[in-house]
C-alpha positions in Angstrom: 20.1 41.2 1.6 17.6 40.0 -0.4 14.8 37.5 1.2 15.1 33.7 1.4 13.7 31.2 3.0 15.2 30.2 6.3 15.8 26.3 5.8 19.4 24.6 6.0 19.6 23.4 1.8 19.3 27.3 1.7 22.1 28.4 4.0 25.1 28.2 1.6 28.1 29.8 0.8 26.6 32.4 -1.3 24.0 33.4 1.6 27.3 34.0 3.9 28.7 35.8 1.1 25.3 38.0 1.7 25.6 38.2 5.1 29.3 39.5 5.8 29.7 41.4 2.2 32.7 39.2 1.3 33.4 36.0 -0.3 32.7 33.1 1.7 32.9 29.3 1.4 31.7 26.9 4.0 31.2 23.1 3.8 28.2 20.7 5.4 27.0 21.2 8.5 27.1 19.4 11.8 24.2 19.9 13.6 25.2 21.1 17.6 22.5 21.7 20.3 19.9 19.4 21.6 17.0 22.3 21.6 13.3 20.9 20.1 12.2 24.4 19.1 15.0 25.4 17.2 17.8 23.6 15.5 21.8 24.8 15.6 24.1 24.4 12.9 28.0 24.7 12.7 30.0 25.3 9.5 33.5 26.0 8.9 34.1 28.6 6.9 37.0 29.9 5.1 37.0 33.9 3.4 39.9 35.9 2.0 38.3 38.7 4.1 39.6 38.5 7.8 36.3 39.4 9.7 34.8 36.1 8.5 35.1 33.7 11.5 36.7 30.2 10.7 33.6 28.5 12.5 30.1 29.9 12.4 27.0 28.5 14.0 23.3 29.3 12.4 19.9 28.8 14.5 17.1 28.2 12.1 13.0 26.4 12.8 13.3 23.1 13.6 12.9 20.4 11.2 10.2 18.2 13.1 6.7 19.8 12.3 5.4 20.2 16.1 8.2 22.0 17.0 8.0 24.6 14.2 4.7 25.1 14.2 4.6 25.7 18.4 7.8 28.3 18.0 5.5 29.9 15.1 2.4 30.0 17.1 4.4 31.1 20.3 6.2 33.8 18.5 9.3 32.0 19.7 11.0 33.0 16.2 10.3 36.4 16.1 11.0 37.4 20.0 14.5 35.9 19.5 15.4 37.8 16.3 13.8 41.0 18.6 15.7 40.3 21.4 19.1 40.2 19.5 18.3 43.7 17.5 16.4 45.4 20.4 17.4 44.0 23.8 20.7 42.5 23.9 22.4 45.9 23.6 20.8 47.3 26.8 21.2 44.3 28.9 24.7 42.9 30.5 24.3 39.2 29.7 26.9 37.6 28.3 25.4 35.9 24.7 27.1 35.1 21.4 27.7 38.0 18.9 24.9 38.3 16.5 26.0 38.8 13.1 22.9 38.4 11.5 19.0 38.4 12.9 16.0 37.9 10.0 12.5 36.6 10.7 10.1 36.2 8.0 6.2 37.3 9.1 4.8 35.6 6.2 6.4 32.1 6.8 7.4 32.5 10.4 11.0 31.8 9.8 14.2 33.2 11.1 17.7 32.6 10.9 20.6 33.6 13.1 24.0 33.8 12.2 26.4 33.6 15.6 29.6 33.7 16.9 30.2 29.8 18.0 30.9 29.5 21.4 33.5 26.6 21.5 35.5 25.4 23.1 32.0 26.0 25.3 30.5 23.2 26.3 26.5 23.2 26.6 25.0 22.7 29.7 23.4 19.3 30.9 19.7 19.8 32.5 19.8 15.8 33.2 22.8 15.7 34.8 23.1 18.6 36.6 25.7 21.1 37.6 28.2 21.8 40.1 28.2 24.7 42.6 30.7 26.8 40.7 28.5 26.7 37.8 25.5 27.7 39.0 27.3 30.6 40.6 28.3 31.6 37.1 25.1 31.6 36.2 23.3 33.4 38.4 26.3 36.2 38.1 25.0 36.2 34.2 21.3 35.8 35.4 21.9 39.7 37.8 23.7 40.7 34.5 20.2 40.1 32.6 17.8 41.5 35.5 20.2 44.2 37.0 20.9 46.7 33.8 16.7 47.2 33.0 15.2 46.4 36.7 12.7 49.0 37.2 12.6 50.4 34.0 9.5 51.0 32.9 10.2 52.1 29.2 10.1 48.3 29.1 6.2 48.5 28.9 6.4 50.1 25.6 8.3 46.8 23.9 5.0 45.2 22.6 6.5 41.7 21.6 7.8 41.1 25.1 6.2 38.3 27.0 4.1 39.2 30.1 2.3 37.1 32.2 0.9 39.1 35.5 -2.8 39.5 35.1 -5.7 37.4 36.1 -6.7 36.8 32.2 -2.8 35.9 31.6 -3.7 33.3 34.8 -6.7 32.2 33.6 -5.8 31.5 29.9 -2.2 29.8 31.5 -4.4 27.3 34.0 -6.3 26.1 31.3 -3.7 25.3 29.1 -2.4 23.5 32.1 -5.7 21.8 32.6 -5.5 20.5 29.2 -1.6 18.9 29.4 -1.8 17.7 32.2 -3.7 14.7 31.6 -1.4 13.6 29.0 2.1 14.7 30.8 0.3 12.5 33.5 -0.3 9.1 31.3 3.4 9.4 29.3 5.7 10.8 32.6 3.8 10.7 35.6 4.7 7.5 36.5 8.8 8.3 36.3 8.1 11.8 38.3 6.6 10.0 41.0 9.7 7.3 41.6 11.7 10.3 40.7 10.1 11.9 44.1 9.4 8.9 46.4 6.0 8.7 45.7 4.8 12.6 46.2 5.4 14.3 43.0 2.2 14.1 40.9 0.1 15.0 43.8 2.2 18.2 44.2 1.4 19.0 40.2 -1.9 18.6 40.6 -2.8 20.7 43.5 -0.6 23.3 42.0 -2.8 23.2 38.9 -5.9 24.1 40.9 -3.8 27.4 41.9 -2.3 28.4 38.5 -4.3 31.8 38.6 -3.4 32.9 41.7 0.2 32.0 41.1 0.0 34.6 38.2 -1.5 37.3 40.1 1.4 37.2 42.7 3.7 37.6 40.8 3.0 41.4 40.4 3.7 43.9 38.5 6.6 43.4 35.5 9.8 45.3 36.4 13.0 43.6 34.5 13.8 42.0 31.2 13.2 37.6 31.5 15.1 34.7 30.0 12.0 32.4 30.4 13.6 29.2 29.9 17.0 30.1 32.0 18.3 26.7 32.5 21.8 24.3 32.0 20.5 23.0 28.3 20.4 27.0 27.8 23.9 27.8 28.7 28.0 27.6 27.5 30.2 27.1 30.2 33.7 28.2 29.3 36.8 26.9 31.7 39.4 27.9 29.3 41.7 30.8 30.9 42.1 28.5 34.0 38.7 30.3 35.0 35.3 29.5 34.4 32.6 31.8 32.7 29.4 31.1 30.8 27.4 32.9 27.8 23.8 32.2 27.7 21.6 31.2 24.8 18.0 30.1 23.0 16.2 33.8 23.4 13.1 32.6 22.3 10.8 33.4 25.2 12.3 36.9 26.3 9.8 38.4 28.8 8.9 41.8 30.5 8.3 40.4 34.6 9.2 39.1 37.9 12.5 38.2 37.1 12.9 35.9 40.6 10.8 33.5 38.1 14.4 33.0 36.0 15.8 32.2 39.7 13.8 29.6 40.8 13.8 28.3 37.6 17.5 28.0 37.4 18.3 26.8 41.0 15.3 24.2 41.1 16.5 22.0 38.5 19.8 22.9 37.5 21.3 21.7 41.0 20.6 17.8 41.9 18.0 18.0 44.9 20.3 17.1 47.6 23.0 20.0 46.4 20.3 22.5 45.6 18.5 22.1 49.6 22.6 22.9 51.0 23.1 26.0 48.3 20.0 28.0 47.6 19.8 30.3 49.9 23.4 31.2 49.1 22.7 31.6 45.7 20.0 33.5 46.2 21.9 35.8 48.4 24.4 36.2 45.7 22.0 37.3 42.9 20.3 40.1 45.3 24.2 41.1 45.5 24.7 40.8 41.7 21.5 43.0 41.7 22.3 45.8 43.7 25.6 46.3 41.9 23.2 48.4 39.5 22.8 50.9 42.8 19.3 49.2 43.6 18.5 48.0 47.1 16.3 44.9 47.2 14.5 43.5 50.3 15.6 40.4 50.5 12.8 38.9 52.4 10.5 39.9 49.5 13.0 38.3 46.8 12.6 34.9 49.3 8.8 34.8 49.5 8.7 35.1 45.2 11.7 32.4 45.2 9.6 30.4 47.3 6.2 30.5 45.2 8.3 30.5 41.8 9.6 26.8 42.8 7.0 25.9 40.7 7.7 27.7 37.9 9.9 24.5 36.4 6.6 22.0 37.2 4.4 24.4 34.8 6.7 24.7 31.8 8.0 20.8 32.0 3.8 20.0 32.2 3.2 22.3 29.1 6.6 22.0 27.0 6.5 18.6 27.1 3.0 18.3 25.5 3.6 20.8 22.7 7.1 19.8 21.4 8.0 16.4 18.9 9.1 13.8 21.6 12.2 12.4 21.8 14.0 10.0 24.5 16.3 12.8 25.8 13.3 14.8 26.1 11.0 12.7 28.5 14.6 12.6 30.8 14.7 16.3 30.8 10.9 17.1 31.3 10.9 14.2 34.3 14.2 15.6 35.9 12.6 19.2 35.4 9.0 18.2 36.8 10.5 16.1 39.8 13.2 18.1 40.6 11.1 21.4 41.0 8.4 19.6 42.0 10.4 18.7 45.1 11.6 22.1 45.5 8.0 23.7 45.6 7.2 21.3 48.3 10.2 22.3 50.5 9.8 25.3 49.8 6.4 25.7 50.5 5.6 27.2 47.5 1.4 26.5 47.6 1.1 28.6 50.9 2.7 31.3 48.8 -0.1 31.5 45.8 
């Protein structure tokens, strides 16, 4: 189809006509989601052609100009059109069918054109989840790692995120460095009721070890979310059962995949569920795992869970700074920051850098 540029006045019927060969006619958008990088659209859509769905959701930059112009400076845009045309095939995960990926180099926007989810309900990374819910998503979270682990064709992907050498830790800790002062002034205070007092101090002695939590992390060896958490995922009960599809593939990586774990368990469980369940959780990924016919030593999968607490306390410290602001925001970067705060204290996550 013939080039546009990505911005909702220009996503109209005649551009779904484009995009599924037939005649289609939808009607104003409703704008779904609550992501800060990107911004979700649903339209209804009616087409004498029978493969047009009824309801279609679109993923397009984000209006505010911070946003867009981190996600353009990121590469967020382009890895999530990559993921969908290169990755998503090979991988298990369940996502929303693509039916149209385009990112533009010269502007650095993209649009997606998905299958909509509903009735799927999104995640809440404030509130929190249940137990059956992060089960279901650390089945999807083996489905991600479990299909590529050890494959080192992976290496030859050259958009893929990687983040395992001392440079990668060096260039990380002082962008770190440079947030922190201003996560500190605008949240701090709320992360440290948040934690009784403890959480800030935590941050900040983690910052001093940024490098050598990069190093640990070794050598890449599976395909990465990098932002695997509730905000990021559908949660479907209908069926009496209860599955979920996973979305926003902006940061798709090449690593240590036990990252995505930590990540997920630290701050998608309240604190007090998360210290009864994780260790259970954990066991039930390495089992997801080794469905694929690969044997992992599970006492190597706990000491990077233990050091990746911190994970969560590095991308609430940066995200937060480099994103528009917004109310729900600040509650989602403190309950991120706090909650895996606590975790990488419990966890002993420092003695593990």
């Amino acid at each position: 189809m013939g080039k546009r540029e990505y911005v909702a006045d220009n996503i109209d019927s005649a551009f779904f006509s484009e995009v599924f060969g037939a005649e289609v006619t939808v009607g104003e958008p409703s704008r779904i989601g609550s992501g800060q990088v990107g911004m979700n659209l649903r339209f209804a859509a009616s087409s004498p052609d029978p493969r047009v769905p009824a309801s279609i959701v679109v993923k397009l930059a984000s209006p505010d100009e911070t946003s867009r112009a981190t996600g353009m400076a990121l590469r967020n845009y382009e890895r999530e059109v990559k993921f969908y045309r290169e990755i998503q095939p090979t991988v298990d995960i369940r996502v929303p069918h693509c039916h149209f990926a385009d990112w533009d180099e010269t502007s650095g926007y993209f649009v997606l054109v998905m299958e909509d989810m509903a009735p799927a309900e999104q995640g809440d990374q404030i509130l929190g989840c249940t137990v059956g819910e992060a089960e279901a998503a650390v089945d999807e979270l083996a489905r991600l790692h479990g299909p590529r682990w050890g494959d080192d064709t992976l290496h030859q992907v050259d958009w893929m995120e990687r983040r395992t050498s001392r440079a990668d830790g060096e260039r990380l800790s002082g962008l770190v460095s440079m947030l922190l002062p201003g996560f500190a002034a605008a949240l701090g205070e709320r992360v440290q009721e948040e934690t009784g007092g403890t959480g800030m101090g935590f941050i900040s002695e983690m910052a001093q070890g940024i490098v050598e939590y990069v190093e640990a992390k070794g050598p890449a060896f599976c395909v990465t979310h990098g932002d695997y958490r509730l905000d990021n995922i559908l949660y479907d009960r209908t069926g009496g059962g209860l599955r979920c599809a996973v979305v926003d593939w902006q940061t798709p990586g090449h690593g240590n995949g036990i990252a995505d774990l930590a990540y997920f368990i630290g701050a998608g469980l309240l604190p007090e569920e998360r210290r009864r369940h994780e260790w259970d959780l954990v066991d039930r990924y390495v089992a997801g795992v080794e469905r694929y016919g690969h044997t992992l030593d599970r006492e190597w999968v706990a000491g990077h869970y233990r050091r990746e607490a911190i994970s969560g306390a590095v991308m609430a410290v940066v995200a937060s700074q480099i994103v528009g602001r917004t109310e729900r925001g600040d509650e989602m970067f403190v309950a991120m920051a706090a909650r895996h705060a606590l975790q990488g204290m419990e966890n002993g996550a420092l003695s593990q850098l």
